[in-house]
C-alpha positions in Angstrom: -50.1 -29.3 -35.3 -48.9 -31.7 -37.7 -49.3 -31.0 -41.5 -48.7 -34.9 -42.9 -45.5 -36.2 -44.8 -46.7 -34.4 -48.1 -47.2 -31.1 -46.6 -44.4 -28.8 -48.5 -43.4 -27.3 -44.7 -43.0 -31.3 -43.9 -40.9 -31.5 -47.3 -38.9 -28.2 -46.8 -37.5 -29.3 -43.5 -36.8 -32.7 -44.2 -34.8 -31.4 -47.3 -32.8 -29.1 -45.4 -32.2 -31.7 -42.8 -30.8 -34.2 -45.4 -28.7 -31.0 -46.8 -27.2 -30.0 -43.0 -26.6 -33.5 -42.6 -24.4 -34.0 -46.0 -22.9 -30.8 -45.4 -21.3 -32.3 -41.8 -20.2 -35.5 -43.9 -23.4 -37.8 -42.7 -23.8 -39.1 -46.1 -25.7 -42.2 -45.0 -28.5 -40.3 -42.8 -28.7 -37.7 -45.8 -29.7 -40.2 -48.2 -32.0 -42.1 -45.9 -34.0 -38.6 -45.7 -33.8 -37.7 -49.5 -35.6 -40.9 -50.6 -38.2 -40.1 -48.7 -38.3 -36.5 -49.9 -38.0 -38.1 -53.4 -40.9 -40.5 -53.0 -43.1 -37.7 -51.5 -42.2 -35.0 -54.2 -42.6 -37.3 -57.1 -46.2 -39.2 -55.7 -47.3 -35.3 -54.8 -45.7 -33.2 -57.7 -44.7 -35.7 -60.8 -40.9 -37.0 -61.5 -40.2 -33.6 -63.9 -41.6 -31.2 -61.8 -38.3 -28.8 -60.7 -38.7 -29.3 -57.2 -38.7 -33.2 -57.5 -35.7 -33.2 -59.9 -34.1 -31.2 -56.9 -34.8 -33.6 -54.9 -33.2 -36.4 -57.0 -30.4 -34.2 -57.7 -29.7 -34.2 -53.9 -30.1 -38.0 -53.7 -27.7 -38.2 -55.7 -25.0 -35.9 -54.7 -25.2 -38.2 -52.0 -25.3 -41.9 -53.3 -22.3 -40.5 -55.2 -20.7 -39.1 -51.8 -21.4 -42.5 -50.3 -19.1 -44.1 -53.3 -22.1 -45.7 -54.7 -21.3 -44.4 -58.0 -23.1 -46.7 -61.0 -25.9 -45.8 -59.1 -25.1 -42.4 -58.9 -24.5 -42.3 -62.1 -28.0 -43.5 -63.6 -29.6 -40.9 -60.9 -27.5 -37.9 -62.2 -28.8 -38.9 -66.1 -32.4 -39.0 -64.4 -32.0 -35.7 -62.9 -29.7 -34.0 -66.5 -33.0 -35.3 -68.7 -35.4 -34.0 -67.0 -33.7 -31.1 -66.4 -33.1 -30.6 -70.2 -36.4 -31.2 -70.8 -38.6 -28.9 -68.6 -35.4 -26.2 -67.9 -33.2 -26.7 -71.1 -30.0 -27.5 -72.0 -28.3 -23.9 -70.9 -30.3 -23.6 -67.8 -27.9 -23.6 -64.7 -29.6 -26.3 -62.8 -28.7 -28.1 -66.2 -25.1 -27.3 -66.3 -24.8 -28.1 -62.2 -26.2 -31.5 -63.1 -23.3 -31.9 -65.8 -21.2 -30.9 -63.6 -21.2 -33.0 -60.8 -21.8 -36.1 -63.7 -18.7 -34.9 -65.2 -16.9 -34.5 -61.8 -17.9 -38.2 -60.6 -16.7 -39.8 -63.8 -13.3 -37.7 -63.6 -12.8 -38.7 -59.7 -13.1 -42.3 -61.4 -10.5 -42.4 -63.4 -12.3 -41.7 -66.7 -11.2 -38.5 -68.3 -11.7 -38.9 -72.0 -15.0 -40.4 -70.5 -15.9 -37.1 -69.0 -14.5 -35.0 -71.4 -16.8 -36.9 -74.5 -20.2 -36.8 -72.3 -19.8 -32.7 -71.5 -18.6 -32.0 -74.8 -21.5 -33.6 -76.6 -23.9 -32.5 -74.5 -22.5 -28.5 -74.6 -22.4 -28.8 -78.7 -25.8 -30.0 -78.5 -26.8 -26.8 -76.1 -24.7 -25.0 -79.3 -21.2 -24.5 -77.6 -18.4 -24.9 -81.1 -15.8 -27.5 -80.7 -13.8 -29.0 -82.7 -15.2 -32.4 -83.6 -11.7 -33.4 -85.6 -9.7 -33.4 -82.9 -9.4 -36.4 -80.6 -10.6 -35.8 -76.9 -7.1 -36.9 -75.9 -4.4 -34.6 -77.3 -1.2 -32.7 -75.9 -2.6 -29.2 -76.7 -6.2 -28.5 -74.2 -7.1 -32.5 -74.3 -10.1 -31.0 -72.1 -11.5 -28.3 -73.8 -15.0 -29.3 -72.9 -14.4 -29.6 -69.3 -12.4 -26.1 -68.6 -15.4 -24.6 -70.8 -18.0 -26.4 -68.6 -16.5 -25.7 -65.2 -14.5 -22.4 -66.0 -19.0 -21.0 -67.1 -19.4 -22.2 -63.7 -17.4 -20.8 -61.4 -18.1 -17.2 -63.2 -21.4 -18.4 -62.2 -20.6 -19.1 -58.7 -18.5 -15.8 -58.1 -21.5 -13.9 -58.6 -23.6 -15.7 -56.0 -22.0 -17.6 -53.9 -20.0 -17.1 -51.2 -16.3 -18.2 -51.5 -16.7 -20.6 -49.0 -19.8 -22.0 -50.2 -19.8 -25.8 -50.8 -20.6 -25.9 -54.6 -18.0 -23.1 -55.4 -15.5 -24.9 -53.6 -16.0 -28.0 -54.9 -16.1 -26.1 -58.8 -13.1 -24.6 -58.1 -11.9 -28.4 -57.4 -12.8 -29.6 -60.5 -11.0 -27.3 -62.7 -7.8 -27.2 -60.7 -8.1 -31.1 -61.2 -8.5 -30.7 -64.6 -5.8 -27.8 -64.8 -3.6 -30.1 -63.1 -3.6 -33.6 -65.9 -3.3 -31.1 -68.3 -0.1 -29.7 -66.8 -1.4 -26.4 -66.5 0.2 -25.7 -63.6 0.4 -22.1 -62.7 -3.4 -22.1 -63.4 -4.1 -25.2 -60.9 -1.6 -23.4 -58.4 -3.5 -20.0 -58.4 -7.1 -22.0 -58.0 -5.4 -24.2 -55.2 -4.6 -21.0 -52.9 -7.7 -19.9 -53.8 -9.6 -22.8 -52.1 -7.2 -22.7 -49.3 -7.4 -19.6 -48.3 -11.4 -19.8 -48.9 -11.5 -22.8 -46.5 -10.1 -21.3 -43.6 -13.2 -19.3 -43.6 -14.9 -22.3 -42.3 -12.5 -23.4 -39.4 -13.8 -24.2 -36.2 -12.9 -21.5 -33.9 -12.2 -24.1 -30.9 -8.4 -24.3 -30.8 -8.5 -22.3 -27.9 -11.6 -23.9 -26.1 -14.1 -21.1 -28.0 -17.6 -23.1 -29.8 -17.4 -23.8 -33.4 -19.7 -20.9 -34.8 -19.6 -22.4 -38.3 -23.0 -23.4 -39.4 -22.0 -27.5 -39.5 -21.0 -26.3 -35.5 -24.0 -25.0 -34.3 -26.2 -28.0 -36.0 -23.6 -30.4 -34.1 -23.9 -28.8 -30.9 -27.4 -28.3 -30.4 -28.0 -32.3 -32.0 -25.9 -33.1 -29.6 -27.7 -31.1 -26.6 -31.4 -32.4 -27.6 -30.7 -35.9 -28.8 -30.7 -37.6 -25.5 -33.8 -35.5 -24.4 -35.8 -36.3 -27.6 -36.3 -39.0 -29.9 -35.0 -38.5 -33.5 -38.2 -39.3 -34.9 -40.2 -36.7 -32.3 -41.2 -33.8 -34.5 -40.1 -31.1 -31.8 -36.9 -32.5 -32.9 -37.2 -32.6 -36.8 -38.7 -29.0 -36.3 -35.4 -28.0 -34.6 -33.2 -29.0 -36.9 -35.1 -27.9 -40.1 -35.2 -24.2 -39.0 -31.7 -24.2 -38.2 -30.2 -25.8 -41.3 -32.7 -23.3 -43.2 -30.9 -20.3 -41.3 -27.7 -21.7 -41.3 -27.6 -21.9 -44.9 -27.8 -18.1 -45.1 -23.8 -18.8 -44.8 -23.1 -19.9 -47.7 -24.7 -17.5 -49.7 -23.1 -14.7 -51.2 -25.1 -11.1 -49.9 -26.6 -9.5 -52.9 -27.8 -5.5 -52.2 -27.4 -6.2 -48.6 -29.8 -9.1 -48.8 -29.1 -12.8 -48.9 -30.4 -15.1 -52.0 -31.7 -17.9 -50.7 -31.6 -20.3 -53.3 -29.6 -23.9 -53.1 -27.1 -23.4 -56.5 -28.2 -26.9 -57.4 
């Protein structure tokens, strides 16, 4: 039975393929599937409905992943305007947006860059700062940035997992900025933290057992049906959409003995 390319079950799977395939560092093959999920959602649904900012905002996660990042850049503006318009400024789709923005102009080079953009746009969403004093100075030059990412990981802690990908990289991005500020007890504790969080995730194969983590299983059974099937086939895009949709169940933190389901994007 084949519902079309618009169909929200054709939509849902070829999202979560794009997502398994980021996850497993395929940034190429993610981002040939999100502009097509992009296209569809915004044809079918309008460019500011939420689900086809979601889509953008996973385009461009991974343009940005593929070092693409002027591009990158103008998508993640896309997605933070529309997302301030139709969700507001203090909505946490908003602040994820800022976030990864932020993040991507900080793995750049450009600090006081990052550290201007989120502080105007949290004083705007009504966050105080002090406008007198000059983004780079000896005492907190960041103040914007720890406030932006230190909101998010409180965020993150209360439903995500510790492995997840999104807390991880959070956590990341305030060590990093914990680091330039020589802060370094802080970025010490936050860099044990993600250590110890990642070895949640190793493949169990050193002794010849599978790799049961959920980037593992997708590998392993691509690997099984992609000689037997073509990667167009839709048995095959049906395989792989069910399992990144369960696999995802992961990285998400169990709330009252039940998973939320929901991407932190």
């Amino acid at each position: 039975m084949y519902h079309g390319a618009d169909h929200p079950k054709t939509l849902f799977m070829l999202t979560n393929l794009a997502i398994s395939c980021r996850n497993q560092g395929r940034f190429e093959d993610a981002g040939n599937y999100l502009e097509e999920s992009v296209k569809v959602f915004q044809k079918s649904l309008g460019p500011d409905h939420p689900d086809s900012l979601r889509a953008l905002m996973n385009l461009s996660i991974s343009i940005d992943k593929q070092g693409h990042h002027k591009k990158a850049e103008i998508k993640y503006w896309e997605v933070l305007k529309g997302r301030e318009k139709k969700l507001g400024l203090n909505h946490p789709h908003t602040h994820r947006t800022l976030e990864r923005l932020a993040h991507m102009l900080w793995m750049q080079g450009y600090h006081d860059k990052a550290e201007t953009v989120v502080r105007k746009i949290l004083t705007k969403a009504g966050h105080s700062f002090n406008e007198s004093q000059p983004v780079s100075t000896d005492n907190s030059r960041f103040p914007a940035l720890i406030a932006l990412y230190t909101e998010a990981r409180q965020r993150d802690q209360s439903k995500l997992a510790p492995h997840n990908v999104d807390a991880l990289e959070t956590c990341e991005c305030l060590r990093l900025v914990y680091t330039e500020q020589s802060e370094h007890e802080k970025a010490t504790e936050l860099a044990d933290q993600i250590q110890a969080a990642r070895k949640l995730t190793e493949p169990a194969n050193e002794q010849g057992k599978p790799d049961a983590t959920p980037n593992g299983i997708v590998t392993s059974i691509l690997r099984r049906f992609q000689n037997s099937l073509s990667g167009t086939r839709p048995g095959l895009l049906l395989l792989l959409g069910l399992l990144a949709w369960s696999t995802r169940f992961y990285w998400l933190k169990p709330s009252n003995g039940k998973n939320d389901t929901r991407y932190p994007d």
